[in-house]
C-alpha positions in Angstrom: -31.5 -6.6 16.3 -28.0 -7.0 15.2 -26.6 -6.0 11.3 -24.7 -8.3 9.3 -21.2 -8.4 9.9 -19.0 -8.0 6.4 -18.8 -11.0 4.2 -14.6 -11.3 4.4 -12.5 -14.3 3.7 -9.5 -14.1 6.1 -6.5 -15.6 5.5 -4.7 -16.3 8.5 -0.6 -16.9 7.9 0.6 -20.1 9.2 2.5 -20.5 12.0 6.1 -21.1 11.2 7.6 -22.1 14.1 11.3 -23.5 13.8 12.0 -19.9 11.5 10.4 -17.9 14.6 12.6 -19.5 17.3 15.6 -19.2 15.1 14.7 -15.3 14.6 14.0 -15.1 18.5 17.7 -16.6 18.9 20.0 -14.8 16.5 17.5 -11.3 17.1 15.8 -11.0 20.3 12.7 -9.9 18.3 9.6 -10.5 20.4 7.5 -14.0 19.3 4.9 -11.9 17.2 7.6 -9.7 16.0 9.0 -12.8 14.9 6.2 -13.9 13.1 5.5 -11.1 11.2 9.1 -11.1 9.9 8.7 -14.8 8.6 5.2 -13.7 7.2 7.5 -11.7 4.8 9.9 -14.6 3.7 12.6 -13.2 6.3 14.2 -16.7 7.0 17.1 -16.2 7.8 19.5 -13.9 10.6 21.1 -11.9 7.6 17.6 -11.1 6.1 16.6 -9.6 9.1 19.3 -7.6 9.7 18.5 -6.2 6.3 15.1 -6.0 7.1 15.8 -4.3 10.9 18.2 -2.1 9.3 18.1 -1.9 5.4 21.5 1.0 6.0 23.8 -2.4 6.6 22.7 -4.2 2.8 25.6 -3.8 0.5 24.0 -2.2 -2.9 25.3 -3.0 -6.1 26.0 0.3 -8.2 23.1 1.0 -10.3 25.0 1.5 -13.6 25.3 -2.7 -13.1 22.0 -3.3 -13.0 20.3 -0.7 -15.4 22.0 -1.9 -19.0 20.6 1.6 -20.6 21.6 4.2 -17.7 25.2 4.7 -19.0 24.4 5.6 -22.4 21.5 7.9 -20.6 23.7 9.8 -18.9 26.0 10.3 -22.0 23.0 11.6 -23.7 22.0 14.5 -20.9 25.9 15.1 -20.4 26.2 15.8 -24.3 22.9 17.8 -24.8 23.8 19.8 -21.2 27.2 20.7 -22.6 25.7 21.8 -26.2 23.0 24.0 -24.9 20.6 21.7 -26.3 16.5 22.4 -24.9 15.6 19.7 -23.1 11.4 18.7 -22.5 10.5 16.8 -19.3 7.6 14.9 -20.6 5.8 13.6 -17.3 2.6 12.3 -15.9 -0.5 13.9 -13.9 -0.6 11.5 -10.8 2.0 11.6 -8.0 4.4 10.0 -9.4 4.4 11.5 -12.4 4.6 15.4 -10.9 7.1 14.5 -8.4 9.2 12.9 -11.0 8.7 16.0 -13.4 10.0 18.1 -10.6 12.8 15.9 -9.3 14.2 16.4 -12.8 13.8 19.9 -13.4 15.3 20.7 -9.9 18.3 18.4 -10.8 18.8 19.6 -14.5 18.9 23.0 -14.1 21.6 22.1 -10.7 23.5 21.0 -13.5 23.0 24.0 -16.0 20.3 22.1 -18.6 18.0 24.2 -20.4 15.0 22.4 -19.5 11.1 22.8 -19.2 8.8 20.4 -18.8 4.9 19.1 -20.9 2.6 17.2 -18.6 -0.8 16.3 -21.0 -4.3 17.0 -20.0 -6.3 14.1 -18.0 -9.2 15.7 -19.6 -8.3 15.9 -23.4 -5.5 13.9 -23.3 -5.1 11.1 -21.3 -2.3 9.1 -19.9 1.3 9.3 -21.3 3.3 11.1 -24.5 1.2 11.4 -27.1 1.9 12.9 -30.9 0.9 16.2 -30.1 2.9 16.9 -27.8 5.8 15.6 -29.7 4.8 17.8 -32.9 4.7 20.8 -30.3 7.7 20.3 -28.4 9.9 19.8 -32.3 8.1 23.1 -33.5 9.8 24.5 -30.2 12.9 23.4 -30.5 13.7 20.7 -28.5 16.3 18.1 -29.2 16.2 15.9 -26.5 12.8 14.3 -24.8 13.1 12.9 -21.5 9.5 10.6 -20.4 8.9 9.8 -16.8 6.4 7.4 -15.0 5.2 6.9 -18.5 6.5 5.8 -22.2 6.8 2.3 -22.3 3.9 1.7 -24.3 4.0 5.0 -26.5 5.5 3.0 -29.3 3.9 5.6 -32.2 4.6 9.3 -30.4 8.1 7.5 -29.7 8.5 6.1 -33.2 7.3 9.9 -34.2 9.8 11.9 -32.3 13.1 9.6 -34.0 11.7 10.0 -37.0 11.8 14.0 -36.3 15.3 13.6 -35.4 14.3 14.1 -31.4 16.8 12.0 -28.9 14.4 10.1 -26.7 15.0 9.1 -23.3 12.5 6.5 -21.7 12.5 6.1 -17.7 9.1 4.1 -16.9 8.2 1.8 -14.2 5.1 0.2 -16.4 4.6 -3.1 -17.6 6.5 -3.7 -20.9 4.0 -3.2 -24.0 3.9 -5.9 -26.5 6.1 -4.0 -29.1 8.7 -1.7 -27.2 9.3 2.0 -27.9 12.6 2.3 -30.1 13.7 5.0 -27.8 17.4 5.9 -27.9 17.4 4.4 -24.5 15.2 2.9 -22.0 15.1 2.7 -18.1 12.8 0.5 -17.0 12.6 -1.9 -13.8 10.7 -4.6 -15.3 14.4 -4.9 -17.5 16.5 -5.7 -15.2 16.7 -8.9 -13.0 14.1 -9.7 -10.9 16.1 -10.3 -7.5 17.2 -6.8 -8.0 17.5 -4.1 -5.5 16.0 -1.8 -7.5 13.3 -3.9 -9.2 10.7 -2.2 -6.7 11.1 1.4 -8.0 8.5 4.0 -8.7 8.8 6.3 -11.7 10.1 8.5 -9.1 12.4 6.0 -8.2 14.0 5.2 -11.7 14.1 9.6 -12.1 16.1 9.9 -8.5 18.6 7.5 -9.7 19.6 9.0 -13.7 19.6 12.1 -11.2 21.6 11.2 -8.7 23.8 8.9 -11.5 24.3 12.1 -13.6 25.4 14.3 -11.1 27.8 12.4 -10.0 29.2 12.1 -13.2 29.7 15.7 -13.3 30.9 15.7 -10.0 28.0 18.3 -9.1 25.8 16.3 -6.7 26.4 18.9 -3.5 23.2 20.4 -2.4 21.4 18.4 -4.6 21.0 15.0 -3.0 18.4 16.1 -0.2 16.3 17.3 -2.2 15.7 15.1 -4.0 15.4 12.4 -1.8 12.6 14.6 -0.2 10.7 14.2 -3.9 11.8 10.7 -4.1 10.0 9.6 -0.9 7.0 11.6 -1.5 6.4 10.3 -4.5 7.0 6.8 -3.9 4.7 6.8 -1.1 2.0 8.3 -2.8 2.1 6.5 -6.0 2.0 3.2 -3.3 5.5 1.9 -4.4 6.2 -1.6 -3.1 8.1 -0.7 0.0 10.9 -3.3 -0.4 14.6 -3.4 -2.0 16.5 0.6 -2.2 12.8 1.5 -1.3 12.7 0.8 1.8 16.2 1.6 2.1 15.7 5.5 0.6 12.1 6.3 2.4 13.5 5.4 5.7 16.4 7.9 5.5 14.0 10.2 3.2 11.0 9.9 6.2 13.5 11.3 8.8 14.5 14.2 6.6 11.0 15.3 5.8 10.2 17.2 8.6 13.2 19.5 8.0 12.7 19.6 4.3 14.8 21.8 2.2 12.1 22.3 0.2 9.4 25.5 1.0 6.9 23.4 -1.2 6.8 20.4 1.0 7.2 22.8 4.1 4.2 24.6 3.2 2.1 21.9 2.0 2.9 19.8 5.1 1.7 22.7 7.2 -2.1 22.9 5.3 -2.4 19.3 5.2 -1.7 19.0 9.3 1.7 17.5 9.5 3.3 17.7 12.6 7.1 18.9 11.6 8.6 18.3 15.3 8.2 14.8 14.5 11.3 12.7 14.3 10.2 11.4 10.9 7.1 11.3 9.0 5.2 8.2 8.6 4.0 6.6 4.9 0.6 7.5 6.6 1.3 11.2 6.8 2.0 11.2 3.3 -0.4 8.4 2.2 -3.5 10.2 3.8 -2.5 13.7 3.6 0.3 15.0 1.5 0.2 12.7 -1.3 -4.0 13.0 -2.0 -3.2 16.8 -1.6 -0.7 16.4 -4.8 -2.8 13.9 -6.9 -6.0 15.7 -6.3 -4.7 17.9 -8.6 -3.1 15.8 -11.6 -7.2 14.2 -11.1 -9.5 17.1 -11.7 -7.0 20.2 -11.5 -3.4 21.8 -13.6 -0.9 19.6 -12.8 1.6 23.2 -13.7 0.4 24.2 -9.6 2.1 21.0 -8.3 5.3 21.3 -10.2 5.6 25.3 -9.1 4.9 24.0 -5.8 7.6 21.6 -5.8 10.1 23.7 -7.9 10.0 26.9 -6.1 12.0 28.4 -3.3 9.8 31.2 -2.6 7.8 30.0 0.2 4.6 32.7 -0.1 4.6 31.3 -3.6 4.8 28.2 -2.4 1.7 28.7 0.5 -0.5 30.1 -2.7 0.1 26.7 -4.7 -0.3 24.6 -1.4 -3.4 26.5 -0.8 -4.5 25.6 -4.3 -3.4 21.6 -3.5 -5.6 22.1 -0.6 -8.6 23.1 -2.2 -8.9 20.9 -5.1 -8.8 18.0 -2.5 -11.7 18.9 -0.5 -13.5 19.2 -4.0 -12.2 15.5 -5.2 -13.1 14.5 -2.2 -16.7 15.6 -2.8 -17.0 13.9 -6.4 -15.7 10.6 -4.8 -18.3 10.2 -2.5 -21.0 12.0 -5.0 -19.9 8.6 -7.8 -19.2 6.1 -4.8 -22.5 6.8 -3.3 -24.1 6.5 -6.9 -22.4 3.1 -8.0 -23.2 1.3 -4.5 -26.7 1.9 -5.8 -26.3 1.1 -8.8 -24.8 -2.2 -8.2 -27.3 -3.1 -5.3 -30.6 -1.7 -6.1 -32.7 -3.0 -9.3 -31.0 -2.0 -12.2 -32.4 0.1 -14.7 -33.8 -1.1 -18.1 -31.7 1.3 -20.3 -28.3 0.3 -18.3 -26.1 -1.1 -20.8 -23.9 -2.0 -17.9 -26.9 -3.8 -15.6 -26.0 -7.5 -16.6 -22.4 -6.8 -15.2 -23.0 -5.1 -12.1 -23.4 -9.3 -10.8 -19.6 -9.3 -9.7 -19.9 -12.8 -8.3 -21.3 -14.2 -11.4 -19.2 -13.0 -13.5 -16.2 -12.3 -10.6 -15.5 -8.9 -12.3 -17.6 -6.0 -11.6 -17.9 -3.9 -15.1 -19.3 -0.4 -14.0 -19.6 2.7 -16.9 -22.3 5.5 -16.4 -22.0 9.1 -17.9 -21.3 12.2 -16.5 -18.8 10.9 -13.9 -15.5 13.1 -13.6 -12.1 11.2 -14.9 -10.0 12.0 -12.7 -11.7 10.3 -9.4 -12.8 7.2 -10.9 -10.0 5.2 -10.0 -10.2 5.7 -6.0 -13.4 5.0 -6.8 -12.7 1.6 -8.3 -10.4 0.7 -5.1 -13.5 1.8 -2.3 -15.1 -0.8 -4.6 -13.0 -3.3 -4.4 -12.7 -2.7 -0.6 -16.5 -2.9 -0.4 -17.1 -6.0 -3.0 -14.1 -7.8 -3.1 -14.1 -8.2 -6.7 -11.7 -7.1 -9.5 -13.5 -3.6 -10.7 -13.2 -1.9 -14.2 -15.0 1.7 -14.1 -15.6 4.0 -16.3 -17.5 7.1 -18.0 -18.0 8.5 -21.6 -15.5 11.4 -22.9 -17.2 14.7 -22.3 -17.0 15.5 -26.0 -17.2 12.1 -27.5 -19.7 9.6 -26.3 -18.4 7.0 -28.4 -15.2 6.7 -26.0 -15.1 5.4 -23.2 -12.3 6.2 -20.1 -12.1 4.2 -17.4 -9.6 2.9 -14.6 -9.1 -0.3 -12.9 -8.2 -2.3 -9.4 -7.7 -5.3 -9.4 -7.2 -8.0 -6.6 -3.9 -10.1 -5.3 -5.6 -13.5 -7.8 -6.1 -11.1 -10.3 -3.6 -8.9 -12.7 -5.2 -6.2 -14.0 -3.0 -5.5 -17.1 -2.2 -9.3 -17.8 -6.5 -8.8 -18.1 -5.9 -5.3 -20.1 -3.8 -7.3 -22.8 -6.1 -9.9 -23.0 -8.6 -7.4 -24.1 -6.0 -5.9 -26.6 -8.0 -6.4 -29.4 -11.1 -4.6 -28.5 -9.3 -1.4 -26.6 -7.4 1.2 -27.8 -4.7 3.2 -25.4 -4.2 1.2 -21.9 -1.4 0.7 -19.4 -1.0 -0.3 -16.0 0.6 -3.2 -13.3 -0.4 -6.0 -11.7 -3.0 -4.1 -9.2 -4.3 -1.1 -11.1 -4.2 0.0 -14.9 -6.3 2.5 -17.4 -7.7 2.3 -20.5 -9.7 3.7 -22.9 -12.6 1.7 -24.9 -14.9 2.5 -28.3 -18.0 2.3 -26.8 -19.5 -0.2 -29.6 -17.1 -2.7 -27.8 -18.3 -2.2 -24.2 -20.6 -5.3 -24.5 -17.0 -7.4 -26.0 -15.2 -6.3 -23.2 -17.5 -7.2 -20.8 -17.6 -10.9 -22.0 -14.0 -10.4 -22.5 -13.0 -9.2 -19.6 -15.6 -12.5 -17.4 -13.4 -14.5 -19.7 -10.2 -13.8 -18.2 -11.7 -13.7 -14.7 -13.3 -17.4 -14.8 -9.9 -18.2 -15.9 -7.8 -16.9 -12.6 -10.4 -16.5 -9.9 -12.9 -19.3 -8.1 -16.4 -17.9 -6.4 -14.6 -18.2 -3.2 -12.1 -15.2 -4.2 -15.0 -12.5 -4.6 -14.8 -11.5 -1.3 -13.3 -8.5 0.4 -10.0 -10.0 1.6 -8.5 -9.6 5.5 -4.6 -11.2 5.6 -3.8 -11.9 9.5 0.1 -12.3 10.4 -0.5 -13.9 13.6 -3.5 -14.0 16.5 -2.1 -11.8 20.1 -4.0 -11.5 23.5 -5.4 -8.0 24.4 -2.5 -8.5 27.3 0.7 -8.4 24.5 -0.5 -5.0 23.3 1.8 -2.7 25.3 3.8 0.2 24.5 6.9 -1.8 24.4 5.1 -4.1 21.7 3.8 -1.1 19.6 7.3 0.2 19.8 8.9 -3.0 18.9 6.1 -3.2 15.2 6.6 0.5 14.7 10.7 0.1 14.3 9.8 -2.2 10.9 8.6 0.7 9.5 7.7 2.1 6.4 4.7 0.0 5.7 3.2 -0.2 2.4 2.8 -2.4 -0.9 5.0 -5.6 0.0 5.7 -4.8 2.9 1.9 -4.6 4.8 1.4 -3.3 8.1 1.1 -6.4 10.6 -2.6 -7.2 11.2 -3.5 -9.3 14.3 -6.6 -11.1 15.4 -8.2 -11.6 18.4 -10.9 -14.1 18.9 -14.3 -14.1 21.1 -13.7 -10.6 22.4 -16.9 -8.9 24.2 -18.0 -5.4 22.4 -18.6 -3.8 25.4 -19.8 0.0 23.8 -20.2 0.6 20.8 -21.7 4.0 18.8 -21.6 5.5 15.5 -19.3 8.6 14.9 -18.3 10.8 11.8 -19.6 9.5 8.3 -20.8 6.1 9.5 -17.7 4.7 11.6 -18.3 2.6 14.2 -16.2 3.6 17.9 -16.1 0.6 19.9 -14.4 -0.5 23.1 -13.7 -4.4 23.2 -12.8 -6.4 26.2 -10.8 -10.1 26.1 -11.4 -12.0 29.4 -7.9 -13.2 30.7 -7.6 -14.9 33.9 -10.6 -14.1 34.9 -9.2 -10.5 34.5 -11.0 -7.7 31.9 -8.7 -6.3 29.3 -10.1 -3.5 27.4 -8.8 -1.4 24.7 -10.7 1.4 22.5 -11.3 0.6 18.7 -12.5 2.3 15.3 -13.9 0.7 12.8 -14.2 3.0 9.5 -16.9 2.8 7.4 -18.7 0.0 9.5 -21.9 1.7 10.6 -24.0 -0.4 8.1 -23.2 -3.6 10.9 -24.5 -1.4 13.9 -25.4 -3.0 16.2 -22.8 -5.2 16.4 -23.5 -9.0 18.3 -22.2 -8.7 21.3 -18.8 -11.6 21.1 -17.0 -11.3 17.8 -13.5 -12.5 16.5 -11.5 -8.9 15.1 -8.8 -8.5 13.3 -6.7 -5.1 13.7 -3.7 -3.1 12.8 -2.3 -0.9 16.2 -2.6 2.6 16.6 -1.0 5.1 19.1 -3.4 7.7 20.5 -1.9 10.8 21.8 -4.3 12.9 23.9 -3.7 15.8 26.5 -0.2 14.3 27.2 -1.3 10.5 27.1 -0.5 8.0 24.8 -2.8 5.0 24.4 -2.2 1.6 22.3 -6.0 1.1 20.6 -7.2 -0.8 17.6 -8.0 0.2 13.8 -10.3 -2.9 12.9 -9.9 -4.3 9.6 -12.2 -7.3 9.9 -15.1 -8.7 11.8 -16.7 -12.0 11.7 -18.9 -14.2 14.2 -17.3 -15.4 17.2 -15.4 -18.8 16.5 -15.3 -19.4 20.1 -18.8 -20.0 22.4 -19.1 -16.7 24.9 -17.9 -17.1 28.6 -18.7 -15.4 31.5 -15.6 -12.8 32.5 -16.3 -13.7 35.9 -15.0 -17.7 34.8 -12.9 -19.5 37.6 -10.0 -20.7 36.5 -9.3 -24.5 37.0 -6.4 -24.9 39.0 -4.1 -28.0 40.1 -0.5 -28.6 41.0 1.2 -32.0 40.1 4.6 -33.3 39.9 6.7 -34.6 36.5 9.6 -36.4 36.7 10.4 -35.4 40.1 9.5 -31.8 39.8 6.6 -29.7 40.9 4.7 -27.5 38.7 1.3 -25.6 38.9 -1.0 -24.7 36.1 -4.1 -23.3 35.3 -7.0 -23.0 32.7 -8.8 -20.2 31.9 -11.0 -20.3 28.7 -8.6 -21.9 26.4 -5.2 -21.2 27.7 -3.7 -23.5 29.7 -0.2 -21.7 31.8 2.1 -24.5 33.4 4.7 -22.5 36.1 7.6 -24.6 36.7 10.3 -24.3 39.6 12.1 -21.4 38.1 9.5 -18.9 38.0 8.8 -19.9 33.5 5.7 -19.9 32.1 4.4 -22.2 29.1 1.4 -20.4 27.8 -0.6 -22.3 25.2 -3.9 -22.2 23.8 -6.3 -25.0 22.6 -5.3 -26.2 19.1 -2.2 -24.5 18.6 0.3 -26.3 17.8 3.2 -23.7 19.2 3.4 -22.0 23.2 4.9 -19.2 24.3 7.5 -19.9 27.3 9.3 -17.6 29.0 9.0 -15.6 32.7 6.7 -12.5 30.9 5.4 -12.6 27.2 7.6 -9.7 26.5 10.4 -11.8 26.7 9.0 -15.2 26.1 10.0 -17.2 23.4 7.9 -19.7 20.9 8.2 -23.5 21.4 6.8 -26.5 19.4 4.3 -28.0 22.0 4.6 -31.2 20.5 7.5 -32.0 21.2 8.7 -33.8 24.0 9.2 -32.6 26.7 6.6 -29.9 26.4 3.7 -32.3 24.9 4.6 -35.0 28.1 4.2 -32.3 30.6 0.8 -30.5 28.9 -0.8 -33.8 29.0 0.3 -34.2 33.0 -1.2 -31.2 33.7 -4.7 -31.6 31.9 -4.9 -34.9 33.6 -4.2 -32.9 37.2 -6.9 -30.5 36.2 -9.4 -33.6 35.3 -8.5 -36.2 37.9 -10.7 -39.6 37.8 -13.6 -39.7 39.9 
């Protein structure tokens, strides 16, 4: 008996094919290579030179497009040259720490007397708050510098001018209703949106006052490496859109990596697993294994063992905090599955009567899944909330009581692309207290008399921006490929658009009607597979993994799979497999591999050509050795002497739709 498949909605781009043939022209890019380009709005020959090779875009200087960054740097320059104490006031996530230490490195290149204040996830939470401002006066400081957080700290910002502090702002937030009345304020959301730098990190908006003040002071040598190293680790991990100066900077900053400067990354590379002979890192190296390494700390440990990590240039100092990184992971790990586990229960088992949270654990009814239970740890809620929405589909608020205060509530959300988690947070801004956040992910925190108001409040906003249709898990496909295009020289040709990330997502292909041919469960509940696409009455099989999929073992033995690529290295061979994303019933009725192919020759206009059908490709060969490939329904055909080098045609136009219909009547003659 065969387990249901996952309940997906795919959305499969649309073919674009006069912008593909121009790309093939002016670029040489393969067909799909093409496609995938115009699936990103690259429309043009000059965008995808940029896109190719983001080195060749002219950059306007920042100080244009940031109006506050002039008078920023005139404040550091004057408190540098006065002696005056500096506070770093930072953030506990990724971001945040590697922004914190990107600053401190830099300052004290240029001779600040700086130190930094992070607060406590715990007692705390997110951003400046009034304590710390009351501590850091008391201790002298004279000039506060936030980063990856401030925006919204109207009253601790409000506080420190009224205590005579300078305050600098550099945030990458959503502006708050009633902005801070810092001394000065960088922030991408205020500069023009067709920006460059309008896709920056905290990280981001830190590397540039640092780069932007040590120029000024003319004291930028042996700085600029570093810091680049920070600014791509950080961006990564705090999953940056990868677009504008950031996928110009990580692309330069991913080839420097592996010959880092810095002891801290060369030490935490080494525990996490990181190959360092590589060329360059990829954003998966540091999306799955440095970066959860650095926010597993600012989650449940002291965020002080990331900044000494970063900061130092004693490397056994550095392999005793990397050690420490390395530990506290394996232990957030563990609470993630421990809450995961326990909500997937929750949500799909009977709820319990004393549950204030039951009524909302019906995510399609309301199209927001509202989850708070006690006793779950702050810092791992979040990825949580995104498994959750992996699983469900559904926009997903989590939370859990304050350890010392039951009548607050904490919580995190994810939201989903119909759905803006803080335009939803602002909605609520009546009934909440503290809360920030973007478009796909935010925080808050909640008096927990007003769970039941935020609840309605919250199904409000989403019958408001979402349909029922939207509440499932979603699977975006740039283009469908034979099992036959997925050579090395194809894998090459997607992994030169690198980095992947947040606007910029790793190309996802589909494949229909392909034939599991093995299939078995592995690790915790992934499923290994090897899949087969009959071709000419040919097999083609490549290996697959499908993580997290063992709930659908068996699988049906024809399905339609959507995938990203993956290159296997193992005892000095390299093999092109699949990392499935999506599974659905086969769109196609199953054929026998063994299928003869219809064959016929026939003449057009003089000229002989032979074609033949196999499943639902039909290939036409004319005199000169080219190929038109095309497949039932599609309006667009590859034609060319190989697909490597084929290029995408309209199919109906003339003459291509003349000669198609010449040859299916060869292949069906009267009787």
């Amino acid at each position: 008996m065969t387990h249901p498949l996952p309940d997906q909605r795919w959305y499969i781009a649309e073919t674009q094919p006069q912008t593909v043939a121009q790309l093939i022209a002016e670029t040489g890019v393969l067909p799909l290579i093409a496609q995938v380009m115009a699936n990103r709005g690259i429309d043009t020959p000059e965008k995808a030179q940029a896109y190719i090779d983001p080195e060749s875009e002219a950059l306007p200087p920042p100080l244009d497009e940031f109006p506050d960054l002039a008078k920023s740097v005139e404040l550091l320059q004057s408190a540098i040259a006065e002696g005056e104490k500096i506070a770093i006031c930072g953030d506990y996530d990724a971001d945040g720490m590697t922004s914190t230490a990107l600053l401190i490195r830099a300052l004290r290149h240029l001779g600040a007397d700086v130190d930094y204040a992070i607060p406590s996830r715990m007692k705390d939470g997110y951003g400046i708050n009034e304590r710390m401002v009351y501590e850091l006066a008391e201790a002298g400081v004279g000039l506060i510098l936030t980063v990856d957080n401030g925006i919204t700290a109207y009253d601790p910002v409000a506080l420190a001018i009224e205590l005579g502090l300078t305050v600098i702002i550099t945030d990458h937030h959503d502006l708050a209703l009633k902005i801070p009345p810092a001394d000065a304020i960088l922030n991408p959301k205020l500069i023009r949106e067709d920006s460059p730098y309008r896709s920056v990190a905290g990280v981001g908006v830190a590397y540039i006052l640092a780069i932007t003040l040590a120029q000024k002071l003319n004291s930028n040598k042996g700085l600029t490496y570093p810091l680049l190293e920070l600014f791509t680790l950080g961006t990564i991990a705090d999953l940056a859109p990868l677009t504008g100066v950031n996928r110009r900077w990580l692309k330069r900053g991913l080839r420097r990596l592996p010959n880092s400067e810095l002891v801290g990354i060369q030490e935490l590379m080494k525990v996490a697993g990181v190959d360092d002979q590589q060329k360059a890192l990829r954003p998966d190296d540091i999306g799955f294994k440095l970066g959860p390494r650095i926010n597993a700390i600012g989650r449940i440990g002291d965020p002080q063992a990331v900044i000494e990590l970063l900061t130092t240039d004693d490397s056994g100092f550095a392999l005793q905090q990397a050690m420490v990184c390395e530990q506290t992971n394996k232990k957030r790990q563990n609470l993630c599955e421990e809450i995961c586990t326990e909500a997937i229960l929750l949500i799909e088992n009977e709820p319990k009567e004393d549950d204030v949270c039951a009524s909302f654990y019906d995510y399609q009814k309301h199209r927001v899944l509202v989850i708070v239970q006690p006793d779950w740890h702050h810092g791992v809620i979040g990825i949580v909330a995104s498994r959750l929405v992996e699983r469900y589909g559904a926009p997903v608020f989590i939370g859990t009581y304050e350890e010392k205060d039951t009548s607050i509530i904490r919580g995190s959300a994810r939201g989903i692309p119909e759905f803006n988690v803080h335009q939803a947070l602002v909605f609520c801004d009546d009934i909440i207290g503290k809360y920030g956040g973007h478009k796909a992910a935010g925080g808050f925190n909640l008096a927990a008399v007003n769970l039941n108001k935020f609840q309605q409040r919250l199904t409000e906003f989403a019958h408001q921006h979402l349909e029922p249709e939207h509440i499932k898990p979603l699977v975006k496909i740039d283009a469908q490929a034979q099992f036959n295009q997925l050579n090395h020289h194809f894998f090459k040709s997607i992994d030169g658009l690198h980095p992947w990330g947040i606007g910029n997502a790793e190309p996802v292909f589909w494949t229909p009607n392909v034939q599991v041919v093995e299939q078995k469960i592995v690790g915790k509940n992934h499923l290994k597979l090897t899949v087969a696409q009959h071709l000419e009455g040919e097999y083609h099989k490549m290996k697959a993994i499908a993580w997290r999929s063992g709930e659908s073992f068996p699988l049906p033995p024809f399905l339609d799979i959507a995938y990203k690529l993956r290159e296997n290295h193992w005892n000095d061979t390299v093999n092109i497999e699949l990392e499935i994303v999506g599974m659905r019933p086969s769109s196609e009725p199953p054929s026998s591999p063994a299928a003869t192919p219809q064959k016929a020759a026939f003449e057009y206009q003089g000229r002989p050509y032979h074609c033949h059908l196999v499943e639902n490709e039909l290939r036409i060969k004319n005199p000169q050795g080219k190929v038109l490939a095309v497949t039932k329904g599609q309006r667009t055909g590859l034609l060319g002497t190989s697909r490597d080098n084929a290029q995408t045609v309209d199919v109906t136009q003339s003459p291509y739709y003349e000669i198609i219909k010449t040859a299916i009547a060869s292949l069906n003659p009267p009787k």
